[in-house]
C-alpha positions, 0 to 999 in steps of 0.5 A: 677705791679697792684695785681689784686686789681681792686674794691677792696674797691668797696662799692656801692651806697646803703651803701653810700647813700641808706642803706637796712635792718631789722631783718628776719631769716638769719640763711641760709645766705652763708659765703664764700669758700676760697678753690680757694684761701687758707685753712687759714692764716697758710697755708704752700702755702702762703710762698710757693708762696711768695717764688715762685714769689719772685724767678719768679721776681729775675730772670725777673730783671736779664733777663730784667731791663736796657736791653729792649731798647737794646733786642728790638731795635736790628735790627741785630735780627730778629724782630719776634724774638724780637716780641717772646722775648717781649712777653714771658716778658709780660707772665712772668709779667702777671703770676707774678701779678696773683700770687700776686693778689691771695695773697692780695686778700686773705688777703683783703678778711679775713679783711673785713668779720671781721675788726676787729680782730687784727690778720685779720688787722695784716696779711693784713698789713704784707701781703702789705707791702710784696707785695709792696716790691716785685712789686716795683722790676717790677716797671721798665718794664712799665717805660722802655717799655714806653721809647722806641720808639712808632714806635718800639714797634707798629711794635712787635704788629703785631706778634702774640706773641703780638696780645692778649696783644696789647690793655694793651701796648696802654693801658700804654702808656697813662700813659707815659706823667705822669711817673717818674723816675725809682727811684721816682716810686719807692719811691712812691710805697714803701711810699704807704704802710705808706701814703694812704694805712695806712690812708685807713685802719685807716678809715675802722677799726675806721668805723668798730668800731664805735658805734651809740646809739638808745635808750640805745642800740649801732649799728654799722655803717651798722645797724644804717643806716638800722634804717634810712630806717625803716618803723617807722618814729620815728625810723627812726629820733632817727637812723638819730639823732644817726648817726650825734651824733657819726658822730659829735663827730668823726668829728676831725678825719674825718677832718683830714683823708679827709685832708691829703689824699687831700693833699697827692693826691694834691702832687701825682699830682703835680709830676705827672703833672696833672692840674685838681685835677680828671685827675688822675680818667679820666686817670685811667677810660680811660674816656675823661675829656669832657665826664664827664663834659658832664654827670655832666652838663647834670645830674645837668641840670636835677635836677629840673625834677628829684630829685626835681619833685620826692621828691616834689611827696614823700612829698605829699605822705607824707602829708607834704610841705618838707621831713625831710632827714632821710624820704627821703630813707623811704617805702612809707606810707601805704604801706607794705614791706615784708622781702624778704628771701635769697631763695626767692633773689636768685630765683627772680635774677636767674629768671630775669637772665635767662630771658635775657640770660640762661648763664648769669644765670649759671654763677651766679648760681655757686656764689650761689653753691660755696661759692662765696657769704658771705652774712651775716651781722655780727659785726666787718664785713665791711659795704655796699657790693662789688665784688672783681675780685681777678684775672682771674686765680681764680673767683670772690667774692661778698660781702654783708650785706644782712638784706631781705629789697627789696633794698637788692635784688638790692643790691645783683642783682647789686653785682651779675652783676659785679661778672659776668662781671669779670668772663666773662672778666677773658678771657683776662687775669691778665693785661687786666681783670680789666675794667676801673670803668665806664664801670665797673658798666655796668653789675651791674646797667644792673642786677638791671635793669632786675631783677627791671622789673622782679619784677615789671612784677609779682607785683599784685596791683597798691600799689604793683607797686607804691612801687617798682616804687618808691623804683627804682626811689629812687635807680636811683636819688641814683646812679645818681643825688647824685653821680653826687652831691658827685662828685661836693663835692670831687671838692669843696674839692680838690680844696679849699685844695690846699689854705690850711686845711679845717675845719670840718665847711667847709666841712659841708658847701661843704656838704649842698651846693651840697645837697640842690642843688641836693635834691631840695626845698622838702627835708630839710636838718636838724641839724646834716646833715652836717656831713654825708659826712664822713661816704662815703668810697668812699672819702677816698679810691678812689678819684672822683670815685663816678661818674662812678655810674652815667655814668653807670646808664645813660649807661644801660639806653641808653643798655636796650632801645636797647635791648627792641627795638631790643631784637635779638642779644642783649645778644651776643652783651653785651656779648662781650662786657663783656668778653672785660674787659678793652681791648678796650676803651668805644667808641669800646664797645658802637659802636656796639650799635650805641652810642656815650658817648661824646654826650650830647644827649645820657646822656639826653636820660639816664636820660628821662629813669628816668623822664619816670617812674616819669611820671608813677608813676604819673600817678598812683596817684588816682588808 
């Protein structure tokens, strides 16, 4: 049973590679309203619903586990019957999921608006291992479903007590050549609780406290990367030298995590039967393996007109021949860049929303009118920014550390997409909602985009303009090129682990590898660069994720050129596609738009997204 957990450790591409920020008033920023969700952590409810739900599942292991095959392979009993009799099981499992979704989502929520705070941390735990206990009770239903005959099971759907939920049993079938027994899943779920779990949580409370000393004063994780991407260039060298430091000094328990969570995958694998060390990522994106070996190979065949081209111009803008790493997210020279107030944000994204479609800007006016954004940056507070679906019974939260630099507009356009692609899906219910993440990324770098050519629709000077033009090429190299580089990382990983640990140098190695092949001869990769691989959340909590930031990118790039060409009917089309959730796979979603995912062609007309505003940005020069 899944808990309504999707992206719910989704920090995105501007922590991990691009970090925003500096100090502007932000007394005004929102904290979030958990009223849809509980008044506190002593909230009478809570047990309530434990209490609830685990009556609910008692009586669902009574009237279902051992007895499916017979009460649906009964041809004595009229098959609209068995039809009705499968579908009020689904009900029950869908209604139950949602009621622990809104559990952990809760507990997950307090944790990360302040990591820190040990009775925070302590409720997370106790409520995981509660919710483990429980759902493994439930474990049988999707093993046992599986195990009848497809034939039989096809020939319920048709019925309408199974037409809404008729994509999620294709859906689990997938899932069926990698099953366990009842008892193996069983003891994989429970072991959850102390395996990856446990080691997830250990890397987030030790990022949260760790510490990072510029010139005497101590930052946390979030802040220091800020510093990165100062103005000042010695600022931004003492930040970077500061980040390896700490980084470096950390180095043996970085090592160790990436270890035995590779390791732990590596044995999750071998059970399961997978061969190649991301089959498990494919599986659960709902993405063929040949897809994404056409994406890397098409974004690694294009590193020499974008990362390298671009980088090449950042250092002539530079005046000088290579880039040091920490001015390669740096505000062009001469150039300057405001903060941007929390009002301000709101009415550039409200605007560049309603632009494309009046509903798509209702529906985000309500996160800013009800509490479901917490902005503020605060210590002990997680690092980066997310949106968390909770579960369609409820609404989504976004997540973000908001510090007024125009990335963080970016950031929260981004954010602010998802959280409308998860209100729009909510209509397909808890089993159905979660979108498989690289369609999941869909709506969030589409929300960038409009909001990107909004802004640069009002910009005023050709400085103006090559700013922001530079600022969204960075942010695109971000998303795609070092995403598709981090990717190339986690394989150098996953399979070298498999001959045995690996030292702190090798993953250094990895690291410089995949950067220097990605970044280009214009960026020099200094001392202490080795070890920024360690700070990347995404390594940790969910392997070979890291792409899907790439397919989404070259997606919406392939969607806005639809929608500039032919602008009529675009809305209602993307709309739809929206509220799909994850009830059809992404060729269903793209046919209407006459594209094709599995084609090298398509992933190449993406990336000429990018090489065409180079091309502008050239063509700037001397203006």
């Amino acid at each position: 049973m899944k808990f309504g957990m999707q992206k719910l450790f989704e920090l995105n591409k501007f922590n991990v590679d691009s970090p925003s920020g500096g100090g502007f008033d932000a007394s005004n920023l929102p904290e979030w309203n958990f009223a849809a969700l509980y008044s506190s952590m002593d909230d009478p409810k809570i047990e309530q619903d434990f209490a609830d739900v685990k009556n609910d599942i008692d009586g669902f292991v009574e009237s279902f586990k051992g007895k499916l095959s017979l009460l649906l392979t009964d041809e004595t009993t009229d098959t609209a019957a068995r039809a009705e009799t499968l579908g009020n099981a689904v009900k029950q499992y869908e209604a139950m999921s949602d009621s622990l979704g809104t559990i952990i989502s809760y507990a997950y929520l307090l944790y990360v608006q302040l990591a820190t705070d040990p009775k925070r941390i302590k409720f997370l735990g106790d409520v995981q291992e509660r919710l483990t206990d429980l759902g493994t009770q439930t474990l049988f239903f999707e093993l046992e479903l599986n195990r009848i005959d497809a034939d039989k099971i096809d020939a319920l759907l048709g019925f309408e007590a199974l037409q809404h939920h008729a994509p999620w049993f294709k859906d689990i079938r997938r899932e069926k050549p990698f099953q366990l027994s009842d008892e193996l899943e069983q003891l994989f779920a429970e072991k959850s609780v102390t395996g990856g779990q446990a080691w997830n949580r250990l890397f987030d409370e030790t990022m949260a406290n760790l510490r990072f000393d510029v010139d005497g004063k101590q930052y946390a994780v979030e802040q220091v990367l800020n510093l990165v991407t100062s103005p000042d260039g010695e600022t931004r060298q003492k930040a970077a030298h500061a980040l390896s430091k700490t980084l470096a000094d950390n180095g043996r328990f970085f090592t160790h995590v990436t270890n035995v969570l590779a390791k732990d995958k590596a044995i999750s694998d071998k059970w399961r039967g997978f061969e190649d060390v991301a089959e498990s990522r494919h599986l659960a994106n709902r993405v063929e393996p040949e897809v994404v070996n056409a994406l890397e190979a098409s974004v690694k065949r294009a590193y020499p007109k974008l990362s390298h081209r671009y980088y090449a111009l950042k250092a002539k803008w530079f005046g000088v021949e290579q880039l040091n790493q920490w001015d390669r997210n740096a505000p062009l020279p001469n150039v300057a860049s405001a903060d941007t107030s929390w009002d301000d944000a709101k009415d550039i994204i409200l605007k560049a929303y309603a632009d494309f479609s009046p509903e798509m800007a209702d529906i985000t006016q309500q996160f800013f009118d009800k509490g479901w954004i917490d902005a503020r940056s605060r210590d002990g507070k997680a690092p980066g920014a997310f949106a968390h679906p909770t579960v369609p019974s409820k609404h989504p939260f976004v997540m973000i550390n908001y510090l007024g630099r125009p990335r963080d507009v970016m950031t929260l356009a981004h954010e602010l997409g998802h959280g409308v692609h998860q209100y729009l899906a909510n209509e397909q219910g808890a089993l159905m909602a979660p979108t498989p993440l690289t369609l999941a990324e869909t709506a969030s770098v589409f929300g960038e985009m409009l909001t990107f050519r909004s802004m640069l629709d009002g910009a005023k000077t050709v400085a103006q303009k090559r700013a922001m033009l530079a600022s969204k090429v960075e942010d695109m190299l971000n998303t795609v090129v070092r995403q598709i580089s981090f990717y190339s990382f986690e394989r150098k990983v996953h399979i070298a682990r498999k001959d045995g640990e690996l030292t702190q140098q090798q993953l250094g190695e990895f690291w410089l590898e995949v950067s220097a092949e990605s970044l280009g001869p214009s960026i020099k990769l200094n001392e202490g660069y080795e070890h920024y691989w360690s700070y990347i959340p995404h390594f940790i909590h969910s392997a070979f994720y890291v792409y899907a930031y790439a397919f989404g990118d070259c997606l919406v790039n392939s969607l806005y050129a639809c929608y500039q060409n032919e602008p009529e009917g675009f809305a209602d089309k993307y709309f739809d596609l929206l509220k799909a959730g994850g009830s059809k796979h992404h060729s269903e979603l793209l046919m209407p738009f006459g594209l094709d995912a599995s084609d090298e062609k398509f992933w190449d007309l993406g990336l000429n997204a990018i090489a065409a505003l180079i091309d502008e940005l050239e063509s700037l020069e001397g203006k």
